[in-house]
SESE-86257 format. One record per atom (N, C-alpha, C): x, y, z; residue in three letters. Coordinates in steps of 0.2 Angstrom, whole numbers, padded with zeros to 4 digits, always signed. Example, Ala and Ser with C-alpha at 12.3 -4.5 7.8 and 13.67 -1.06 7.14 Angstrom:
BEGIN
+0066-0028+0039Ala +0062-0022+0039Ala +0066-0016+0039Ala +0064-0011+0035Ser +0068-0005+0036Ser +0064+0000+0039Ser 
***
This chain:
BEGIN
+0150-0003-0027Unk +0146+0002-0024Unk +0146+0009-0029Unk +0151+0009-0032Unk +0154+0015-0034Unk +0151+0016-0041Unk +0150+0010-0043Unk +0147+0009-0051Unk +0138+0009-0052Unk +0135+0007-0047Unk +0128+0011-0044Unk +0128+0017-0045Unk +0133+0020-0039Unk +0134+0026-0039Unk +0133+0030-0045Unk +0138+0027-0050Unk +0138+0031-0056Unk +0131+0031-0061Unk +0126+0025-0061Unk +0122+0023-0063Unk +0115+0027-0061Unk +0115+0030-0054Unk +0109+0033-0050Unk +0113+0040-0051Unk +0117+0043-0053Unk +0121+0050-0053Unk +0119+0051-0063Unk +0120+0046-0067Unk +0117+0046-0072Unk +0110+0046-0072Unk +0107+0044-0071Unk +0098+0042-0067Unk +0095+0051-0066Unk +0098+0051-0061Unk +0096+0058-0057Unk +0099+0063-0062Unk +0102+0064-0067Unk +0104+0070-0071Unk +0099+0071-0076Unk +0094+0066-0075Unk +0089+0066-0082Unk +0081+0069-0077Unk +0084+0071-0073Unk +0077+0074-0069Unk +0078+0081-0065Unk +0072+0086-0068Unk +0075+0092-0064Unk +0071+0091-0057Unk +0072+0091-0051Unk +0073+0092-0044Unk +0068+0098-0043Unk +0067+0103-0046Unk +0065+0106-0043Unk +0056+0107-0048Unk +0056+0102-0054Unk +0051+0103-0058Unk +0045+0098-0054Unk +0038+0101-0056Unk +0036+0098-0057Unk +0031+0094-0061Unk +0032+0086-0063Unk +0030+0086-0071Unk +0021+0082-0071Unk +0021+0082-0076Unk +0014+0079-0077Unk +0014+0074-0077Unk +0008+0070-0075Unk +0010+0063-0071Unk +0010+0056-0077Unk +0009+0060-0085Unk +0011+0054-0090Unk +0019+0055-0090Unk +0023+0061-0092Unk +0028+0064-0091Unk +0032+0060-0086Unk +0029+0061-0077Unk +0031+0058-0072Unk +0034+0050-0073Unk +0028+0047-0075Unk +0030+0039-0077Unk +0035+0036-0080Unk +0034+0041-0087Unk +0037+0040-0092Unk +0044+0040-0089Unk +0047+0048-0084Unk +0054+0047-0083Unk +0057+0041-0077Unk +0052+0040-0073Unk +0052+0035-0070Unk +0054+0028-0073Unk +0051+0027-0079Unk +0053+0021-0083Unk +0060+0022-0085Unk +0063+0027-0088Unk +0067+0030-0091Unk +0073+0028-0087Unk +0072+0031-0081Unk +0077+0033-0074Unk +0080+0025-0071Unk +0074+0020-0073Unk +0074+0014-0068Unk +0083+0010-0072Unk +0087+0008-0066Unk +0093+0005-0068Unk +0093-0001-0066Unk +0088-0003-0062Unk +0088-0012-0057Unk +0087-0016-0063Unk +0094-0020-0062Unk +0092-0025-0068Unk +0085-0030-0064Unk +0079-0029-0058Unk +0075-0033-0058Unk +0072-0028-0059Unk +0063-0033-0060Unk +0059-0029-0062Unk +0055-0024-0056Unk +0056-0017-0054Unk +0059-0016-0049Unk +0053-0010-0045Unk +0049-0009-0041Unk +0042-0008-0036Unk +0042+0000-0041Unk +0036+0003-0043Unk +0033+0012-0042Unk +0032+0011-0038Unk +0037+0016-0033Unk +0032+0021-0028Unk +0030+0025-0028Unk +0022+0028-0024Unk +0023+0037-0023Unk +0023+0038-0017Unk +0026+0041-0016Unk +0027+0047-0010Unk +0023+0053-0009Unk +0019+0054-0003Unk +0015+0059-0004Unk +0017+0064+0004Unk +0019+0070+0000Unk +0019+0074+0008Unk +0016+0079+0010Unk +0009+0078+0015Unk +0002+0081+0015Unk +0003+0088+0020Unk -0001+0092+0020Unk +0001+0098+0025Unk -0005+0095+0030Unk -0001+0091+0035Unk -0008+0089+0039Unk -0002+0089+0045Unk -0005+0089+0053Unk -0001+0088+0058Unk -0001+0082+0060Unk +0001+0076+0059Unk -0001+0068+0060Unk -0003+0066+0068Unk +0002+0072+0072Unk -0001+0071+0081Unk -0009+0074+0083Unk -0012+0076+0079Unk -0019+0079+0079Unk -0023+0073+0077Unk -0028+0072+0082Unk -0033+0067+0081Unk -0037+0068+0075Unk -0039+0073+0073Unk -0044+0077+0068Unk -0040+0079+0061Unk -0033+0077+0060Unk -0030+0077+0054Unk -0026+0070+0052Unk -0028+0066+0055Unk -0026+0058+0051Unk -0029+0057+0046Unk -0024+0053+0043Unk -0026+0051+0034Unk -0025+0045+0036Unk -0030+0041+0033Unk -0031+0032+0032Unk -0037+0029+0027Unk -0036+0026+0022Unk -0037+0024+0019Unk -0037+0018+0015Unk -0042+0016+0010Unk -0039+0010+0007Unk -0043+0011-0003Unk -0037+0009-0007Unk -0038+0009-0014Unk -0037+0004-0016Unk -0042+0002-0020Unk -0040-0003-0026Unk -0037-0002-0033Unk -0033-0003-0031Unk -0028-0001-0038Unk -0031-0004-0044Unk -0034-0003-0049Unk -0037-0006-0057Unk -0031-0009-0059Unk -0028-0010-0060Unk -0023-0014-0065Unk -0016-0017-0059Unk -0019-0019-0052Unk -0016-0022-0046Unk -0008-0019-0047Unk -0003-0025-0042Unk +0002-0023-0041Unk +0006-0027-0043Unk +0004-0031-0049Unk +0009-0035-0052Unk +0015-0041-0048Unk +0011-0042-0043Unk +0015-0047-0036Unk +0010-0051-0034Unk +0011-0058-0031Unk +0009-0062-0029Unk +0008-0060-0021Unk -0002-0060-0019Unk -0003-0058-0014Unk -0004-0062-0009Unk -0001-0064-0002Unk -0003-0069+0001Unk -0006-0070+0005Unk -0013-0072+0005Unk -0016-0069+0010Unk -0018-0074+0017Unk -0021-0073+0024Unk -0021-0075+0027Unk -0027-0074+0031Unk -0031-0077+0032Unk -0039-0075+0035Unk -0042-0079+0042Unk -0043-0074+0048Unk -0043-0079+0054Unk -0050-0079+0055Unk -0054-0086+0054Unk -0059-0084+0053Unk -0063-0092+0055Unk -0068-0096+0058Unk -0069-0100+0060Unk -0077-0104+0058Unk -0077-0110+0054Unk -0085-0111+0052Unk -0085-0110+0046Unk -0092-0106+0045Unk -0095-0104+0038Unk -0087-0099+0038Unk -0087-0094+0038Unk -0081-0090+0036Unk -0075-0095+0035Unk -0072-0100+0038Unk -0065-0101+0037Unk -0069-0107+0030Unk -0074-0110+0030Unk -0075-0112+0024Unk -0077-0109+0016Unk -0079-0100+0018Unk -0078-0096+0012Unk -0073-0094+0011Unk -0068-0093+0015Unk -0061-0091+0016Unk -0055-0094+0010Unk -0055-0103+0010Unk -0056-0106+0008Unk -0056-0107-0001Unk -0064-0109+0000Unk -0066-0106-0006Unk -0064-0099-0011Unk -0064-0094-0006Unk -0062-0089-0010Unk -0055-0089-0012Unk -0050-0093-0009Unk -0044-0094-0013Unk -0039-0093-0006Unk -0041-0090+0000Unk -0037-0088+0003Unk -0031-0093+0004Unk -0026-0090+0006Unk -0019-0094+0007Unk -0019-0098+0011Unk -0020-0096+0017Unk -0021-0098+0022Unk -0028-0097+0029Unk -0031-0101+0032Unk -0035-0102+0033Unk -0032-0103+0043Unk -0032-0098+0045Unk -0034-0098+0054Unk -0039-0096+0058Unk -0040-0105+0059Unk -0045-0105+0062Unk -0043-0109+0070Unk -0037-0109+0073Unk -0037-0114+0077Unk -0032-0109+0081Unk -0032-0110+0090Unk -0025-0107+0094Unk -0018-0109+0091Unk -0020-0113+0087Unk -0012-0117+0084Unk -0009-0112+0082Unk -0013-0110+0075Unk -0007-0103+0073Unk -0009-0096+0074Unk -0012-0097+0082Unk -0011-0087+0085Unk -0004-0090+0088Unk -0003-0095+0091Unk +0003-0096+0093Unk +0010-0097+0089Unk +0008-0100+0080Unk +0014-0101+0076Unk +0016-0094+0075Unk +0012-0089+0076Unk +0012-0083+0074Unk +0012-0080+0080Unk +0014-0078+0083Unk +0016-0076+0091Unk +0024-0080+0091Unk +0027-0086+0089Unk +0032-0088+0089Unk +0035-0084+0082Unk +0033-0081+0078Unk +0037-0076+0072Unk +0034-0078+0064Unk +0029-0081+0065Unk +0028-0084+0057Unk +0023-0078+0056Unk +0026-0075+0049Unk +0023-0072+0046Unk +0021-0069+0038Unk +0023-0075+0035Unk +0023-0077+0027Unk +0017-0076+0025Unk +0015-0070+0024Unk +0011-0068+0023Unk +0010-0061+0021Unk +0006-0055+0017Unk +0007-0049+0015Unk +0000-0045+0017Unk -0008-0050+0018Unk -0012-0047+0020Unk -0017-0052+0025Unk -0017-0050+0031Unk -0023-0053+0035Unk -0030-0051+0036Unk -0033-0056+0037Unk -0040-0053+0034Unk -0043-0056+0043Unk -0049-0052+0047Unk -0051-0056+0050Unk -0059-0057+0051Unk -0062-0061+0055Unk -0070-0059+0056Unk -0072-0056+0063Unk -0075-0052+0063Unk -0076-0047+0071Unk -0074-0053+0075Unk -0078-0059+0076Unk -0078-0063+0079Unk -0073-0068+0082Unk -0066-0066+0077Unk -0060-0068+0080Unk -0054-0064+0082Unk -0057-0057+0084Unk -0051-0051+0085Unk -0052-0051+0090Unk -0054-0056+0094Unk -0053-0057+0102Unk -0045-0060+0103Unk -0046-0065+0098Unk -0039-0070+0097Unk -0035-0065+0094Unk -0036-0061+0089Unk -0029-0060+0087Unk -0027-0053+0087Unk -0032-0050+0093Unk -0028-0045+0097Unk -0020-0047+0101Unk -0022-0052+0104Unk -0017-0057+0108Unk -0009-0055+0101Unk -0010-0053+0095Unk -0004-0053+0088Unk -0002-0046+0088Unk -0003-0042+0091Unk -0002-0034+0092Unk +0004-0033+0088Unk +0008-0035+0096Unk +0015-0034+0095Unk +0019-0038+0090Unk +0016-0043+0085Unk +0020-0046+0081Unk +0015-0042+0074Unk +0009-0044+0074Unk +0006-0041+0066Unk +0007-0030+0067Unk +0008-0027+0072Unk +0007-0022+0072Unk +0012-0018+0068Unk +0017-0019+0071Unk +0024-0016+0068Unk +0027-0016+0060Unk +0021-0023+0059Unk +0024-0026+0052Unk +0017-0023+0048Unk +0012-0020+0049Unk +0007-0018+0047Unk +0001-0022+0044Unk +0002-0026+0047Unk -0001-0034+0047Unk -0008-0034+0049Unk -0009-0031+0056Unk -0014-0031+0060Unk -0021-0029+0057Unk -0026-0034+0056Unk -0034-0032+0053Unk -0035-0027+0057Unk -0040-0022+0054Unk -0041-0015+0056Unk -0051-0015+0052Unk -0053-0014+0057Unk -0060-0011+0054Unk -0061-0007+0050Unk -0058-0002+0050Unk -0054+0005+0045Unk -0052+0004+0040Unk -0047+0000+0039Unk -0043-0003+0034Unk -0049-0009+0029Unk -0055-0009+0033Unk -0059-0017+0028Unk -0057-0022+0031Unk -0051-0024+0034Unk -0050-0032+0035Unk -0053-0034+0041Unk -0056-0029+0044Unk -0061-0035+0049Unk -0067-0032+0044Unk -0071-0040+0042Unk -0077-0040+0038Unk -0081-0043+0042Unk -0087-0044+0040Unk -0093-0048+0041Unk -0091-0055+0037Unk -0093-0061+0039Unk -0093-0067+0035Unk -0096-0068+0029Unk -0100-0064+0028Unk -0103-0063+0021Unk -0098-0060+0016Unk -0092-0056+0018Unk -0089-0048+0014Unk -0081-0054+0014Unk -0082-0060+0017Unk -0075-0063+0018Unk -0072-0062+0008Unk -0078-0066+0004Unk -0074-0068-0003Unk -0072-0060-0006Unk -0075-0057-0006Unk -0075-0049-0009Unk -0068-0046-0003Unk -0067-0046-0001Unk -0060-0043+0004Unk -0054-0045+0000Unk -0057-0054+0001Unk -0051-0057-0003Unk -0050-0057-0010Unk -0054-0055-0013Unk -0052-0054-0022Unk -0050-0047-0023Unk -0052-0042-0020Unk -0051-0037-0018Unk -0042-0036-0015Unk -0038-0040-0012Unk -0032-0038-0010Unk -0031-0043-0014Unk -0033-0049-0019Unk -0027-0053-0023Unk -0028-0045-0028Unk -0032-0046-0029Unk -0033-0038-0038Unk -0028-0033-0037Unk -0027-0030-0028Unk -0023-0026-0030Unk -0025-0019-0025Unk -0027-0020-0019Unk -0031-0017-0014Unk -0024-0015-0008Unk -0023-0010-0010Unk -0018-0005-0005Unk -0022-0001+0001Unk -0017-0002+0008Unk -0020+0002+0013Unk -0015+0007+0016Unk -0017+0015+0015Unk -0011+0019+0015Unk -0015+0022+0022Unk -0009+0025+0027Unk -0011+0028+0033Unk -0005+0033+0034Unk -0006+0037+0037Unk -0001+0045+0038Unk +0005+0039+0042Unk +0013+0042+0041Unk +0017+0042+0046Unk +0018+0046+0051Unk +0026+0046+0056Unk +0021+0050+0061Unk +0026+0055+0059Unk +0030+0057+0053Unk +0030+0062+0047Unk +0029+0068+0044Unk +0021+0064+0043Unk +0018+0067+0039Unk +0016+0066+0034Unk +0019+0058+0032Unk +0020+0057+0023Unk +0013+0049+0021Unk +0014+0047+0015Unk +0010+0043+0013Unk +0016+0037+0009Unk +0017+0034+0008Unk +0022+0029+0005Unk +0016+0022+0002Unk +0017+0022-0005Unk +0012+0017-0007Unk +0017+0013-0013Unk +0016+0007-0015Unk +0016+0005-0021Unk +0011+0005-0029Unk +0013+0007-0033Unk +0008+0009-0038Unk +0008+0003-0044Unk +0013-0004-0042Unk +0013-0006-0046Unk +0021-0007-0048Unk +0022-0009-0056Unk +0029-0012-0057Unk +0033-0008-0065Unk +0041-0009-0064Unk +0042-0005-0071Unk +0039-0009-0076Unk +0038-0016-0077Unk +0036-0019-0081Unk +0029-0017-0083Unk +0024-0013-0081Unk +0020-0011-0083Unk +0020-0007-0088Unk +0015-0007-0091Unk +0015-0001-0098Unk +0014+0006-0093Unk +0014+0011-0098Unk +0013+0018-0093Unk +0008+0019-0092Unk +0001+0017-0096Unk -0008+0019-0096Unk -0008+0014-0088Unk -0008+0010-0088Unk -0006+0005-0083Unk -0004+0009-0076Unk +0000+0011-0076Unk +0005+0014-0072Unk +0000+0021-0071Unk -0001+0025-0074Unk -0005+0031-0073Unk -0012+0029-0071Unk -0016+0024-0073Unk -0021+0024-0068Unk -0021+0022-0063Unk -0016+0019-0060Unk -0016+0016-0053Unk -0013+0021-0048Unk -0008+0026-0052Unk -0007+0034-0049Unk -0013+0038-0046Unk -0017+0037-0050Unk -0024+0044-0051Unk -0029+0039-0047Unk -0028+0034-0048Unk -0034+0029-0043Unk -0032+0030-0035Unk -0025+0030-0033Unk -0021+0033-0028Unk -0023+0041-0026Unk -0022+0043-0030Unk -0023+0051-0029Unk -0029+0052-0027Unk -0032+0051-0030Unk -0040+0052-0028Unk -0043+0051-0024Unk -0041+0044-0019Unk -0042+0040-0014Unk -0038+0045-0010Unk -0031+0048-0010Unk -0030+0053-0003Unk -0033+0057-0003Unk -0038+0064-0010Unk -0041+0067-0010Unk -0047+0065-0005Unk -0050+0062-0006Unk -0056+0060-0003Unk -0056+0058+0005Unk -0050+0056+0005Unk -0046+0053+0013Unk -0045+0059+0017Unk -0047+0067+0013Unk -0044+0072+0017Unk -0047+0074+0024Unk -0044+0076+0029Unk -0046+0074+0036Unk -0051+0083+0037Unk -0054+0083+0042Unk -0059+0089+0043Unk -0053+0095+0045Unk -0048+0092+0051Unk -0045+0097+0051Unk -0040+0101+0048Unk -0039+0097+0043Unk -0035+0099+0037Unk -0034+0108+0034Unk -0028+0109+0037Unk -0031+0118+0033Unk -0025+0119+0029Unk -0024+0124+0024Unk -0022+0123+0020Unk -0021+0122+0012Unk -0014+0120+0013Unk -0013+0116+0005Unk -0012+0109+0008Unk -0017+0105+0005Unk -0017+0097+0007Unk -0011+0094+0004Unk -0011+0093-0002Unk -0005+0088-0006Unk +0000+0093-0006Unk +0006+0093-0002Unk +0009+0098-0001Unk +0016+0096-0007Unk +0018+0089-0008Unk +0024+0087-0014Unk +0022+0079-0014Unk +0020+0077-0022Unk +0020+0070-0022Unk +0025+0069-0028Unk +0030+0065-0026Unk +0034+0061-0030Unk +0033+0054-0030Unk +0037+0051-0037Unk +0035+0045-0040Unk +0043+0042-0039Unk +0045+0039-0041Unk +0051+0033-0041Unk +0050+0024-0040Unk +0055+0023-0042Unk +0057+0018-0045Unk +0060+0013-0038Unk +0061+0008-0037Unk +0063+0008-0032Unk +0073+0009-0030Unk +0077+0008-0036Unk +0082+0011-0034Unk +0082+0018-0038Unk +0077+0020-0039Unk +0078+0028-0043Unk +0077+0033-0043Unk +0079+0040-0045Unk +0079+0045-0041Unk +0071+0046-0041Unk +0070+0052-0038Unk +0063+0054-0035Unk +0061+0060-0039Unk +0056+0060-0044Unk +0052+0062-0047Unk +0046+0068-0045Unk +0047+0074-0045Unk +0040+0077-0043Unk +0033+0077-0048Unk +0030+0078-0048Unk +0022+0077-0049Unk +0017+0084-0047Unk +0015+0085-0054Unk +0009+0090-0053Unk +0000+0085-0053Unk +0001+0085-0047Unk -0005+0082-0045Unk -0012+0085-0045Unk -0010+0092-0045Unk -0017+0096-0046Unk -0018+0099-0040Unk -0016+0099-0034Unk -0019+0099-0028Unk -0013+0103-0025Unk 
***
């Protein structure tokens, strides 16, 4: 523990705390900073001046990252007929179409990172609240993962590529992946700015103020980074 310790106390003495840097700048120390002998998640963390208990100040949204998240995405799509044979086709993981597995998934199976549904089956997999809910699991109209049957293959190449859903905590904050230290930095900074821009545009009506109130970057054992975001 101790030897960490010293590792992230090295780490964080290479970052001023109170700056904030330009966001090639930003990566670049973030690459710097990263100690994980694995190849190890970019975060951003975003802290918005919004009240997340106001109906008219929610943030939710969804980005396609350009240069994805450098992870294996496993998808699951409940969907029955024409749909669960585009499903399918379109590479999807897994393919539920039967009470079998609202029920394998009701008993705890959930090896999987994105579920996709068609209107037509969120009868059945409302029945998943309380197990896809918590885990952030649960298709959402909002989110795109409830589509039309026609929009099944395009969802699905859309979240193999790289397709993040960011939504307010009850906070205040945003918490996203931007991708991997193994990434180059051009890589790394488009998937930041493709992010950034997607919360701009996610800005809620109610919103008064200063929107982007502190966005930092980090590594996933690394100190935290502040960012001039422009906003």
């Amino acid at each position: 523990m101790s030897k960490d310790g010293k590792k992230y106390k090295a780490a964080a003495a290479k970052v001023d705390r109170l700056k904030n840097y330009p966001i090639d700048a930003a990566i670049s120390l973030v690459k710097e900073t990263n100690f994980a002998k694995f190849d190890a998640t970019v975060e951003c963390h975003i802290r918005l001046g919004v009240d997340p208990r106001q109906a008219d100040q929610q943030v939710r949204g969804v980005v396609v990252l350009p240069n994805g998240l450098g992870k294996t995405v496993r998808i699951l799509v409940f969907a029955q007929g024409e749909g669960a044979r585009l499903a399918q086709e379109a590479g999807a993981d897994y393919v539920a179409d039967t009470d079998e597995w609202i029920k394998k998934i009701q008993d705890g199976w959930t090896e999987f990172d994105v579920a996709i549904a068609t209107p037509d089956m969120m009868g059945r997999v409302g029945r998943l609240g309380k197990v896809l809910g918590p885990r952030g699991l649960m298709p959402n109209p909002k989110a795109g993962t409830v589509a039309p049957v026609s929009d099944i293959p395009r969802v699905i190449k859309e979240a193999r590529a790289g397709r993040v859903e960011f939504r307010l905590d009850k906070t205040g904050n945003l918490h996203v992946p931007i991708g991997k230290v193994s990434f180059d930095n051009q890589r790394l900074v488009e998937n930041l700015n493709a992010f950034l821009d997607a919360v701009k545009k996610a800005k809620p009506s109610g919103a008064k103020g200063n929107y982007m109130r502190r966005v930092t970057v980090t590594s996933t054992m690394g100190p935290g980074i502040r960012v001039d975001a422009g906003a």
